[in-house]
C-alpha positions as CSV (number, residue, x, y, z in Angstrom):
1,X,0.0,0.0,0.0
2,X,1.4,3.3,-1.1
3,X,0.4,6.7,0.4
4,X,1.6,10.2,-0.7
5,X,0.9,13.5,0.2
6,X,1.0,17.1,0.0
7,X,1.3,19.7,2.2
8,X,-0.7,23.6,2.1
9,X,-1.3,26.3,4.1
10,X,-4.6,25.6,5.2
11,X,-5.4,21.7,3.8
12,X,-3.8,18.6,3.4
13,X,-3.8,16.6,0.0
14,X,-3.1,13.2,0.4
15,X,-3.3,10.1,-1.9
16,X,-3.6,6.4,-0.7
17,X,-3.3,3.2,-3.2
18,X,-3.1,-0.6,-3.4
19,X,-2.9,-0.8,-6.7
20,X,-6.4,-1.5,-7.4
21,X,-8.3,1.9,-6.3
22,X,-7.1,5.6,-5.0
23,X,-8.7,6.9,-2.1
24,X,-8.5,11.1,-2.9
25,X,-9.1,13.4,-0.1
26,X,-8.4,17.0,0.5
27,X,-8.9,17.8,4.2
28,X,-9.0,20.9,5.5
29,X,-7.1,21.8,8.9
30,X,-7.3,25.2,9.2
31,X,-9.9,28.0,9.1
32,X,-12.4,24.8,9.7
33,X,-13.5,23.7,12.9
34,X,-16.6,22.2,12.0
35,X,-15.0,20.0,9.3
36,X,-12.5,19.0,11.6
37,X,-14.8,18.0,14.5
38,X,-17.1,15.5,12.4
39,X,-13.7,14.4,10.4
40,X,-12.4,13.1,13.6
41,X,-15.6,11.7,15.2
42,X,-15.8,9.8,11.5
43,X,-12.5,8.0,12.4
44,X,-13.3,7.6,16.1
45,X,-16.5,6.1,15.1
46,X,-15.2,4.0,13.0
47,X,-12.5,2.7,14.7
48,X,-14.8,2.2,17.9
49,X,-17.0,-0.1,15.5
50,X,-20.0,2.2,15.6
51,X,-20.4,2.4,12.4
52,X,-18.6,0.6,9.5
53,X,-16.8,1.6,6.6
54,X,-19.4,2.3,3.9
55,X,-21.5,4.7,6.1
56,X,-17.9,6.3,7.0
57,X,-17.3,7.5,3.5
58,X,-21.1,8.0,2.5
59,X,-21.0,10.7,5.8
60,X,-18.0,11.9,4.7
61,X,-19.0,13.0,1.6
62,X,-22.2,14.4,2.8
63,X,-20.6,16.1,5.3
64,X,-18.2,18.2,2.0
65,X,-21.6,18.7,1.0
66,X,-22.9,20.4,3.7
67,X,-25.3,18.3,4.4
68,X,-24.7,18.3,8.4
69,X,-24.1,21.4,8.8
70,X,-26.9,23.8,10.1
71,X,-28.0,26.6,7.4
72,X,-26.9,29.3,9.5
73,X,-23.3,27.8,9.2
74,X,-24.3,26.8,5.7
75,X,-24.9,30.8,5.2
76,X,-21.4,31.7,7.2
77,X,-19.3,29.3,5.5
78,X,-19.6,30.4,2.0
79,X,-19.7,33.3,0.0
80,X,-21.5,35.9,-0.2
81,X,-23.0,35.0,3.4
82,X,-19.3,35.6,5.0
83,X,-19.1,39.1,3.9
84,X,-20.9,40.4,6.5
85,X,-17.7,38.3,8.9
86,X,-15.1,40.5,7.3
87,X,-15.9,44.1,8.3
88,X,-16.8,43.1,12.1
89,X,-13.3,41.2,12.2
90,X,-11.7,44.4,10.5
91,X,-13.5,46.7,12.8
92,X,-12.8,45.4,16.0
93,X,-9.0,44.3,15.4
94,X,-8.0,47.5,14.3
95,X,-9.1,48.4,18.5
96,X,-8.7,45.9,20.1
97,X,-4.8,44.2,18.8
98,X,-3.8,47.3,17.1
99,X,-4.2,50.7,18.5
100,X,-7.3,52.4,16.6
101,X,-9.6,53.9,17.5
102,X,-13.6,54.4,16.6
103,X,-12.6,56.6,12.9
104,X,-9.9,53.6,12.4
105,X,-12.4,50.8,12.8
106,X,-14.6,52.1,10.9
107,X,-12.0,52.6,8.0
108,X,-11.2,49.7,8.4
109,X,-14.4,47.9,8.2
110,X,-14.7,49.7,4.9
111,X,-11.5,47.9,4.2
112,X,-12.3,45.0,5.1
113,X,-15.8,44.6,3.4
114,X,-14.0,45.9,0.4
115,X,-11.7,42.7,0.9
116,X,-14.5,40.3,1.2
117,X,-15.6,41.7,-2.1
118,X,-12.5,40.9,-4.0
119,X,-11.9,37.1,-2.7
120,X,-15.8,36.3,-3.9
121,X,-15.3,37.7,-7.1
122,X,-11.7,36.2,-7.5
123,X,-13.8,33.0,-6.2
124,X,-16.4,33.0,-8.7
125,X,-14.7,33.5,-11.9
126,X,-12.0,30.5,-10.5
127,X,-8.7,29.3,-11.8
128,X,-5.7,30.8,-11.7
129,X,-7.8,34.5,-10.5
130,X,-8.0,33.1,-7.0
131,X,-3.9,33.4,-7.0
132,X,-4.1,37.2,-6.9
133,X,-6.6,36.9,-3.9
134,X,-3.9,38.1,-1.7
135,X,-2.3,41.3,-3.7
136,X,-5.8,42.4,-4.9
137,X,-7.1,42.5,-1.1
138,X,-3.6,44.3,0.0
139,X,-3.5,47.0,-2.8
140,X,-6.9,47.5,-2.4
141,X,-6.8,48.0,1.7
142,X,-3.3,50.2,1.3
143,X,-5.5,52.3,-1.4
144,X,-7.9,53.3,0.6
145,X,-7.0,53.5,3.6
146,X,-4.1,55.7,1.9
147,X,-7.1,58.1,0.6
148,X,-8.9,58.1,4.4
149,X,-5.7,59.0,5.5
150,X,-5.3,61.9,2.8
151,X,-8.6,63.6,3.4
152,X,-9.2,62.9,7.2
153,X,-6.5,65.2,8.0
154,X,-3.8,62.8,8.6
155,X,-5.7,61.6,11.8
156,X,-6.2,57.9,10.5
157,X,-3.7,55.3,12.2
158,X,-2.7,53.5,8.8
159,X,-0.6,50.0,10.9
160,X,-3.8,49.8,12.8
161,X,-6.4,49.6,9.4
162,X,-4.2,47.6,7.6
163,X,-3.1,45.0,10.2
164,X,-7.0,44.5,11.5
165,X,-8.0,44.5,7.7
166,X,-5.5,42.1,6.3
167,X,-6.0,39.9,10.2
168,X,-8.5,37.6,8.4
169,X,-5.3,37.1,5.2
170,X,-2.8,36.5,8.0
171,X,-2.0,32.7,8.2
172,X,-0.5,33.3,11.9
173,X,-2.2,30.1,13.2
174,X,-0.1,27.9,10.3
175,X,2.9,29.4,11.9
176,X,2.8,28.8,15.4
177,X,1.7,25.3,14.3
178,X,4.9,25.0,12.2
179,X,7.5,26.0,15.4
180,X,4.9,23.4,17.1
181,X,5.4,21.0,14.5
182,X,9.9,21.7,14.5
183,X,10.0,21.5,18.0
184,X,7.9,17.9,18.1
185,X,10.6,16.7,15.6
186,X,8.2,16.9,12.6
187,X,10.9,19.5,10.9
188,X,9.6,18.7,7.1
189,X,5.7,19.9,7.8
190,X,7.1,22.8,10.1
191,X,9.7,23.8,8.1
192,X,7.2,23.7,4.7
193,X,4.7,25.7,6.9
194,X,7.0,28.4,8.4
195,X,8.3,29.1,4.6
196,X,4.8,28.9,2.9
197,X,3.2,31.5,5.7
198,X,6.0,33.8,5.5
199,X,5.9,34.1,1.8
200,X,2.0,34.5,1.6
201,X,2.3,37.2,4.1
202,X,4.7,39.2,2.5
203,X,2.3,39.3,-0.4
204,X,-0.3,40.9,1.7
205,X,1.9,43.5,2.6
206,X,3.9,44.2,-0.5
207,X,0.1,44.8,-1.9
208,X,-1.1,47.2,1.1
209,X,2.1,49.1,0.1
210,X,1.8,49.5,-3.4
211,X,-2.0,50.4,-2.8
212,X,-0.4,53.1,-0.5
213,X,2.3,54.3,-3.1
214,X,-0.7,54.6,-5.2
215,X,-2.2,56.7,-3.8
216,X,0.2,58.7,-1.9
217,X,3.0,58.6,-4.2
218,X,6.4,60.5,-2.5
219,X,4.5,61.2,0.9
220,X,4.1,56.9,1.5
221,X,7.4,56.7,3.7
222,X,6.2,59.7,5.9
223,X,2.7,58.4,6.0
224,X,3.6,54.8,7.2
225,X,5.5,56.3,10.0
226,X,3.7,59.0,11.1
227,X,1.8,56.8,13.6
228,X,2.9,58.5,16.9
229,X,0.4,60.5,17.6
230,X,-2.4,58.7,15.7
231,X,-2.1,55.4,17.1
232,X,-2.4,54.3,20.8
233,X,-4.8,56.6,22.2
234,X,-6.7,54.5,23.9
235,X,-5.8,52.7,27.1
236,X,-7.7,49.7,26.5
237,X,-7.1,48.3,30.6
238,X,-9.6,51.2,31.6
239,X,-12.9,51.0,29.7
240,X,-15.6,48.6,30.3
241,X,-16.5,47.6,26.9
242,X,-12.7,46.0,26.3
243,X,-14.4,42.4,27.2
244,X,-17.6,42.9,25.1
245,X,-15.9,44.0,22.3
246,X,-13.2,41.4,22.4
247,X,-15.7,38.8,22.4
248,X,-17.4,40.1,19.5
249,X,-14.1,39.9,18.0
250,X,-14.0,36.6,18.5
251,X,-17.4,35.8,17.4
252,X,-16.1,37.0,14.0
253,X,-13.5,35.1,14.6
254,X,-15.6,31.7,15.1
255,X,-17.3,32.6,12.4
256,X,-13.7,32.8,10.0
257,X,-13.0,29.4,11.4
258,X,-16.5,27.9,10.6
259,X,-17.4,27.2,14.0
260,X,-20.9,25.7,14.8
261,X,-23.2,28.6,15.9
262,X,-25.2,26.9,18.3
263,X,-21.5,25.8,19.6
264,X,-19.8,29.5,19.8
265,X,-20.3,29.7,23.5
266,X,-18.0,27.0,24.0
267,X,-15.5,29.1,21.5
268,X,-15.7,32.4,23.8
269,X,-15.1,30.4,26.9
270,X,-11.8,29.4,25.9
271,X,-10.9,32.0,24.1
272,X,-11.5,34.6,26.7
273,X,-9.6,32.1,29.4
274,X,-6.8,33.0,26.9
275,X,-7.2,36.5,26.0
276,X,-7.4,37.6,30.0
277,X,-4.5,35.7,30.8
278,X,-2.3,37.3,28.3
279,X,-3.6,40.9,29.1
280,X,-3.2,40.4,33.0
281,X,0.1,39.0,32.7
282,X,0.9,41.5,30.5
283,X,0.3,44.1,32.7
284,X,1.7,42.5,35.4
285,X,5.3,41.8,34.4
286,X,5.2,45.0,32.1
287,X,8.1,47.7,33.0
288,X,8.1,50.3,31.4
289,X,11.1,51.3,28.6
290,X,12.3,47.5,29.4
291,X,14.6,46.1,26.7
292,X,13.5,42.4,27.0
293,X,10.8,40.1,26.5
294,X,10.4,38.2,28.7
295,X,6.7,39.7,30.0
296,X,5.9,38.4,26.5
297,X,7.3,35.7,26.7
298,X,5.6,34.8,30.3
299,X,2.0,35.5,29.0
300,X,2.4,33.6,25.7
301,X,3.7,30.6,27.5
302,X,0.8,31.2,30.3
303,X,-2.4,31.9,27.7
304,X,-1.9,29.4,25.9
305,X,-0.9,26.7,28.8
306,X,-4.4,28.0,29.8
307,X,-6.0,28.2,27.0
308,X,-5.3,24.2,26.2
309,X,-6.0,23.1,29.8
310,X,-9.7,25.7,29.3
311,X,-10.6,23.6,26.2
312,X,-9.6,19.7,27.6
313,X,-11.7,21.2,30.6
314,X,-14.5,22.3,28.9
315,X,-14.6,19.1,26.4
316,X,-14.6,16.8,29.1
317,X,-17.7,18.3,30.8
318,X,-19.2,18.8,28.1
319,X,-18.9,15.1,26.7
320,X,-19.5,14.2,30.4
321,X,-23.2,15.7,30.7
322,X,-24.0,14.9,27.1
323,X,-23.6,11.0,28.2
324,X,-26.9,11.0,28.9
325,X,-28.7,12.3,26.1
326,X,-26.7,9.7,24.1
327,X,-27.3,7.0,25.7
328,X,-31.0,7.4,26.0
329,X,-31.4,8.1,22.5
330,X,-29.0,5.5,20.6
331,X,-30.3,3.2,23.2
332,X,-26.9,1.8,24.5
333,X,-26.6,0.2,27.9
334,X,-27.2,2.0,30.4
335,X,-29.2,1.8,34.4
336,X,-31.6,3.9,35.2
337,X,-30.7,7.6,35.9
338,X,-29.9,9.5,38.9
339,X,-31.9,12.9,39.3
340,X,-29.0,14.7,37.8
341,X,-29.1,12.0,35.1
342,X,-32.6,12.8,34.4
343,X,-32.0,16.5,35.0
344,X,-29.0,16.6,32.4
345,X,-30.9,14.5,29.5
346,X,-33.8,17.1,29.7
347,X,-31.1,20.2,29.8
348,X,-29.8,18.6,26.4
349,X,-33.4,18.2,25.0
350,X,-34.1,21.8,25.8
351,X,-30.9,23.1,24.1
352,X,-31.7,21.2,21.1
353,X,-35.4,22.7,20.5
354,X,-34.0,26.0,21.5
355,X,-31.1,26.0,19.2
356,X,-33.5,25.3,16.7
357,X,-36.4,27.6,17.9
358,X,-33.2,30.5,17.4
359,X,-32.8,28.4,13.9
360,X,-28.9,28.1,14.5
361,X,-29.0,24.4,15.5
362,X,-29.2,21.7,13.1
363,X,-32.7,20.7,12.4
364,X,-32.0,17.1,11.8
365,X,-31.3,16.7,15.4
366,X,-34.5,18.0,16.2
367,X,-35.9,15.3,14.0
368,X,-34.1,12.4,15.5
369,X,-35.2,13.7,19.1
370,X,-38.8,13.5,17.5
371,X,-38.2,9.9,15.8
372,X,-36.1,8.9,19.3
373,X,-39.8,6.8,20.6
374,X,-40.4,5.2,17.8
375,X,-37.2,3.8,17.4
376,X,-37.3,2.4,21.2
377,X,-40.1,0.7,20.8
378,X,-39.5,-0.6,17.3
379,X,-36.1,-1.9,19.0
380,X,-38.0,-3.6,21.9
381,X,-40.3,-4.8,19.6
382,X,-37.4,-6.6,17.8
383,X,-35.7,-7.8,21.1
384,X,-39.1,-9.7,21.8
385,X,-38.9,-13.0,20.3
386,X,-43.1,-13.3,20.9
387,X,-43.2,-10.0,18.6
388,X,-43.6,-10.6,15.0
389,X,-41.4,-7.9,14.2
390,X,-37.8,-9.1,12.4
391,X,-36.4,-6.5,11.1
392,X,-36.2,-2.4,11.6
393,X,-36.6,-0.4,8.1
394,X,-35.2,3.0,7.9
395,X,-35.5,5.5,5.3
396,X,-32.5,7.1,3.8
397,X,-32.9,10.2,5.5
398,X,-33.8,8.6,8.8
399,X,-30.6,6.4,8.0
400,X,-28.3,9.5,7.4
401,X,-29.6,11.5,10.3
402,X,-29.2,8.1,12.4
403,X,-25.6,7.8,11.8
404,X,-25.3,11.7,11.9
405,X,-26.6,11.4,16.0
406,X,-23.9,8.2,16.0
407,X,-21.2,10.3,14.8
408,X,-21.9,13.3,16.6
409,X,-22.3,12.0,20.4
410,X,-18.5,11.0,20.1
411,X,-16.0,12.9,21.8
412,X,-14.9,16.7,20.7
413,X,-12.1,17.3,18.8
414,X,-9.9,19.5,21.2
415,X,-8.0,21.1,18.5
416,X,-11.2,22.2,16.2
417,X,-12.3,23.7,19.7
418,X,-8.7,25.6,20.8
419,X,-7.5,26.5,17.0
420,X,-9.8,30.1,17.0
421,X,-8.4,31.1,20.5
422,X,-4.5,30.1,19.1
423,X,-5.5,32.5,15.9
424,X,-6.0,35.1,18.4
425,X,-2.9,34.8,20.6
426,X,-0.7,34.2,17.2
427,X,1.7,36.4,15.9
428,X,0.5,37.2,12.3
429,X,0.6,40.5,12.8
430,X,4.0,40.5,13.8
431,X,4.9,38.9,10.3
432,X,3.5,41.3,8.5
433,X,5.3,44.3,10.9
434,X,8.4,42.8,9.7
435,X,7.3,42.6,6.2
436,X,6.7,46.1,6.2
437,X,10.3,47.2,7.9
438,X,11.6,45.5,4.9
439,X,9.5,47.9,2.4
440,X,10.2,50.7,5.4
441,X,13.2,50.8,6.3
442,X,13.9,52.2,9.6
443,X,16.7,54.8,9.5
444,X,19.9,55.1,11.6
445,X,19.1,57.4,14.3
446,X,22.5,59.2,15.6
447,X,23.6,61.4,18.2
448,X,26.4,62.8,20.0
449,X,26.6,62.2,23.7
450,X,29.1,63.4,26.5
451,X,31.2,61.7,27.8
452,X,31.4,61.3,31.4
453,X,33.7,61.5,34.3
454,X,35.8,64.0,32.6
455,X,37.1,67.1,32.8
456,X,37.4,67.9,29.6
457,X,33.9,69.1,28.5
458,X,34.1,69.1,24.9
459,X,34.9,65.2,24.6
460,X,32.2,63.4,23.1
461,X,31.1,60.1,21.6
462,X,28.5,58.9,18.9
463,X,26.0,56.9,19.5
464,X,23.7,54.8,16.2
465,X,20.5,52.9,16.3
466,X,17.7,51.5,15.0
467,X,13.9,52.2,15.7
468,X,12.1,49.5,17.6
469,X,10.9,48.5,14.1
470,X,13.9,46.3,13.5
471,X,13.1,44.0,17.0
472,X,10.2,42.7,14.8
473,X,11.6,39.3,13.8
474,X,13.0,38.7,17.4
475,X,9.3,39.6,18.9
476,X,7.9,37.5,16.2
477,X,10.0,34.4,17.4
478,X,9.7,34.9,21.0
479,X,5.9,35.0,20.9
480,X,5.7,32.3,18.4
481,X,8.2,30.1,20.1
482,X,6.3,30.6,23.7
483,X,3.2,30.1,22.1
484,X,4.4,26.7,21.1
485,X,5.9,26.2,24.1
486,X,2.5,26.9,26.0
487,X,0.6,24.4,24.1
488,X,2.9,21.9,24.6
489,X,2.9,22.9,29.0
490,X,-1.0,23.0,28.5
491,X,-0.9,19.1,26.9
492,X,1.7,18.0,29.3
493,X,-0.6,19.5,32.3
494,X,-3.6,17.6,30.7
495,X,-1.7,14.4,30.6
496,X,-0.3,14.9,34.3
497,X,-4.1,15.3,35.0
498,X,-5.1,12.6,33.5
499,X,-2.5,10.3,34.7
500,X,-3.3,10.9,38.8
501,X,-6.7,10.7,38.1
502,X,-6.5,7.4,36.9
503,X,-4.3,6.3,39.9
504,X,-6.6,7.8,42.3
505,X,-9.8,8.0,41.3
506,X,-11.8,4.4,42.0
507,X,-13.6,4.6,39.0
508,X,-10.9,3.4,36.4
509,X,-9.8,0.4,38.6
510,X,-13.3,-0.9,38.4
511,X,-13.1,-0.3,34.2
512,X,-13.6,-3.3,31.9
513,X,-10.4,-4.1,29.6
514,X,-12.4,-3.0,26.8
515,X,-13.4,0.2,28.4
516,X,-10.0,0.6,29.6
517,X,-8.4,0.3,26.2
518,X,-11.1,2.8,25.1
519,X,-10.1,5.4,27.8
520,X,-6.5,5.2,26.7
521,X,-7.1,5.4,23.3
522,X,-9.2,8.9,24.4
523,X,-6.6,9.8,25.9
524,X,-4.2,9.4,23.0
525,X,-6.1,11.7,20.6
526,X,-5.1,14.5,23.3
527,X,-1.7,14.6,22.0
528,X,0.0,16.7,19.7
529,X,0.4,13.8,17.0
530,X,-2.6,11.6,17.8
531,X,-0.8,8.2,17.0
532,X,-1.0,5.0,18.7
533,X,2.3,4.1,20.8
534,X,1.4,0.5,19.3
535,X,1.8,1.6,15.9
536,X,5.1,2.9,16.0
537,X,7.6,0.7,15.1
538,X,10.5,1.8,17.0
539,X,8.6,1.3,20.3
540,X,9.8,-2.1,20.7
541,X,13.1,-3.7,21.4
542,X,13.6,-5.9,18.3
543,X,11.7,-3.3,16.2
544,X,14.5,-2.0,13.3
545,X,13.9,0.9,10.9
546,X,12.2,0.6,7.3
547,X,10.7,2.4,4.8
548,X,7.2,3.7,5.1
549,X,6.7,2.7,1.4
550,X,8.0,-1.4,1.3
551,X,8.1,-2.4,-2.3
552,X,9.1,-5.9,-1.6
553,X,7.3,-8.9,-1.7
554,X,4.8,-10.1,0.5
555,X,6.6,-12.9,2.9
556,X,3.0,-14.5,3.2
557,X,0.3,-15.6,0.6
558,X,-2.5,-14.2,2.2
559,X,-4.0,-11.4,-0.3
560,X,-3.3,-7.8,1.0
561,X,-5.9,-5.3,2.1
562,X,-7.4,-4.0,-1.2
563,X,-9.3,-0.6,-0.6
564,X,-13.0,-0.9,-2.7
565,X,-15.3,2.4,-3.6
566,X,-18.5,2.5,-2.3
567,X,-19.9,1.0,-5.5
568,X,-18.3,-1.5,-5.5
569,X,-18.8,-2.7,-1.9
570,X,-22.4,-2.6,-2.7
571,X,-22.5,-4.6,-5.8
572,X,-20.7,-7.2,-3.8
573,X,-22.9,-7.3,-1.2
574,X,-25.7,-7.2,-3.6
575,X,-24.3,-10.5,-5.0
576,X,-23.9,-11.6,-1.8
577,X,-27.6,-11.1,-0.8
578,X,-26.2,-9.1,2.1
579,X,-29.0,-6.0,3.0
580,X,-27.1,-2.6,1.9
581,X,-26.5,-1.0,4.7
582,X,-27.6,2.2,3.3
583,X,-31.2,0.8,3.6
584,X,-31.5,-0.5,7.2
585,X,-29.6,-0.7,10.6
586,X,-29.1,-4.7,11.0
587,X,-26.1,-6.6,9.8
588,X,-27.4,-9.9,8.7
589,X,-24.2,-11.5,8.4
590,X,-22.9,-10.8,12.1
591,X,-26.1,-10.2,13.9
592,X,-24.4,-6.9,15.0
593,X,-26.0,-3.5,15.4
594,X,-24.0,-1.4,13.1
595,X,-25.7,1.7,13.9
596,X,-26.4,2.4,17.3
597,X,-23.0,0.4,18.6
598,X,-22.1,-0.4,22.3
599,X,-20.6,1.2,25.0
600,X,-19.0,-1.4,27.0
């Protein structure tokens, strides 16, 4: 079996072949937390036998459809519905990261929806168009904010509209994920992703500048750094609508990332866990006309060390009190409930007819809490061997939004929930500040000082340096690196967790093996790489090297795993006279419930 793939900024293309068939996927991990929640809860459920391999791929291609997704994310994760993302994101960066103030955000909404307007166009007409995507939308913010700038008397902070503007562009995320990736060991993906960011970055800002040449022609240079008394003004620690606004800020950003509306409180939890700790720390360690970083360097580390033990947190209770809406409704073994039980099932029932009542849930849950009866009794009915009853006959919508509740009631993907809140704490803006001290030089600044202790007056030395500007790339590495190096405290602090409460908790020692080796593998899919100790070959003593790809022979006669299409697998099993499993829940050849599963 041969795999191959290929590495992007936001997806993964990757090939796998026996020689008989190619399995092609694109997936996208990045700016897509939705697709990367039911993506992972396909494998899990799969692997945990709770569904089998043909409804894996049918609900994988239903889910690129769209097809479980809720229309208000439907309306938010394509164009033109995400225009109305890019001017709140615009707005409320420019104040809230970058020093504008209420004329700046507005400019820079402008900006922004002006941006939005360019990638859909670029988008619709397709092909090689969508390449200029990124100079279009930075000429065309460096244009007019340039002309706001102009005619607004020269008030307009120009850094803060074009780095909230071109926030959504930035790819700051990728990057922290590629000094992740380098310091794990993975140095090809990091190394591919640091490169591939930091090119696509200085696009953006090469654009903005041009736009600003433009329009400005000789007085760009004195424009980009008159900023002193036009950014800054507001001291953000002292009003009272820093929180709201932040979190509407987020929301934007949720939004960007394709989070699940009737989800995005679970979002702004962690996110603002991560946000506060980085402000208060911040402020803390700050002193002022310090040359170091280390305050920087202390809240990076400690946001996102919080901001990874928030979202395990919130996951786990989350998963914890939706146990038992799932295990009433797919009917898997369970006694009968406590009062909080009972309490928590009809909590979950109420936020499922209210997230639809608000239309920003997904309406097929609503159906499958309204087909939940019939199913129970049908299944009683089947379990009675004095009912006449052999056989339970779905439809194929009841059989999609079956599996759909299957998929869904498996555990959350922690990364889909803690990548919006790492977009927020990354440095993209920092990239493109050092972008634009290439473009903008800063000058030497020199001066003559005395010299002291001596009695000669009229001795004298000179002194030359550089404007902050040219600290960029070391404050771009520090808060990357620390950032990394947060995550990887907030995982290790998970694990530690994890680890004692095994030891000390009575519950785990009175585990089956099979719910045992189901707890572990849970606890596996925490990590950073999400493999299987048991798969990697070096783990064991007589274990030796070899090649991923093994060309040689087979040293047995038994035929190799062959993968099969969907078609195929049915027009076997329709030879077979095996029921599709696309038309019922019952696997005739095993006796096994292949929908509902077992929690053992």
């Amino acid at each position: 079996m041969h795999m191959t793939w290929d590495l992007g900024v936001i997806k993964l293309k990757f090939r796998v072949s026996d020689g008989g068939y190619e399995l092609h996927r694109k997936v996208p991990y990045d700016y897509d937390s939705e697709f990367q929640d039911l993506y992972m809860k396909i494998a899990v459920a799969l692997t945990e036998d709770r569904i089998n391999i043909h409804q894996a791929l049918i609900f994988q291609a239903e889910t690129k459809k769209g097809l479980h997704t809720a229309k208000s994310g439907n309306f938010l994760r394509n164009l033109p519905g995400r225009l109305v993302l890019y001017p709140v994101e615009a707005a409320t960066c420019a104040v809230i990261f970058f020093g504008g103030d209420s004329m700046d955000a507005l400019v820079a909404a402008i900006c922004g929806f002006a941006a939005g307007l360019i990638e859909y166009a670029m988008a619709t007409i397709g092909g090689d168009a969508k390449l200029l995507i990124d100079v279009l939308v930075g000429t065309s913010t460096g244009i007019i904010g340039s002309l706001f700038y102009r005619y607004n008397g020269e008030d307009t902070c120009l850094a803060a509209v074009f780095l909230g503007t071109l926030y959504w562009f930035f790819y700051g995320t990728a990057f922290v994920i590629g000094i992740l990736e380098i310091i794990s060991g993975s140095l090809e993906t990091g190394v591919v992703r640091f490169m591939a960011v930091s090119v696509k970055t200085f696009v953006l800002t090469l654009g903005a500048t041009f736009g600003m040449k433009i329009t400005l022609m000789k007085d760009a240079e004195e424009a980009w750094f008159d900023n002193t008394n036009q950014c800054g003004t507001i001291e953000l620690e002292k009003m009272w609508w820093r929180i709201p606004l932040y979190l509407l800020c987020s929301a934007s950003a949720l939004g960007q990332y394709r989070f699940p509306i009737a989800d995005y409180w679970r979002g702004l939890i962690v996110q603002l866990v991560g946000y506060e700790i980085q402000f208060r720390t911040l402020l803390l360690f700050n002193v002022p006309n310090s040359q170091t970083n280390l305050d920087t360097a202390a809240a990076n580390v400690l946001a996102a060390a919080g901001s990874v033990v928030a979202a395990c947190t919130l996951s786990v209770i989350v998963d914890r009190l939706s146990f038992y809406y799932n295990a009433r409704l797919l009917q898997r073994d369970y006694d009968e409930f406590s009062m909080f039980g009972e309490f928590m099932f009809k909590l979950s029932v109420g936020y499922v007819r209210l997230t639809n009542c608000l239309r920003i849930g997904r309406k097929t849950d609503l159906t499958f809490l309204n087909m939940s009866e019939r199913l129970k009794k049908a299944s009683e009915e089947l379990s009675d061997v004095n009912h006449a009853r052999t056989e339970i006959k779905l439809t194929l919508d009841e059989e999609r939004i079956l599996t759909q509740a299957v998929i869904s009631a498996e555990d959350i993907n922690i990364w889909a929930l803690l990548m919006p809140t790492v977009y927020q704490l990354v440095p993209g803006s920092l990239i493109a500040k050092l972008w634009f001290n290439s473009v903008f030089p800063i000058q030497n600044v020199e001066e003559w000082k005395d010299i002291e202790n001596t009695s000669n007056p009229t001795l004298q030395y000179m002194t030359s340096t550089y404007g902050d500007g040219n600290a960029v790339f070391a404050d771009l590495m520090v808060t990357a690196t620390t950032l990394a190096l947060g995550l990887i405290l907030g995982m290790g602090l998970v694990m530690i967790l994890i680890f004692f409460s095994k030891k000390f908790l009575s519950g785990y020692t009175n585990l089956s093996e099979s719910s045992r080796a189901r707890f572990e593998r849970r606890k596996a899919r925490y990590g950073f790489m999400g493999s299987n100790p048991e798969d990697d070959p070096d783990d064991g003593d007589n274990n030796t090297d070899y090649s991923v790809v093994d060309n040689s022979t087979p040293k047995t006669d038994t035929l190799s795993p062959r993968l099969s299409s969907v078609d195929e697998i049915q027009e076997e099993m329709e030879e077979m006279a095996v029921p599709s499993p696309i038309g019922n829940s019952y696997n005739a050849v095993d006796g096994t419930n292949l929908i509902y599963g077992e929690d053992a």
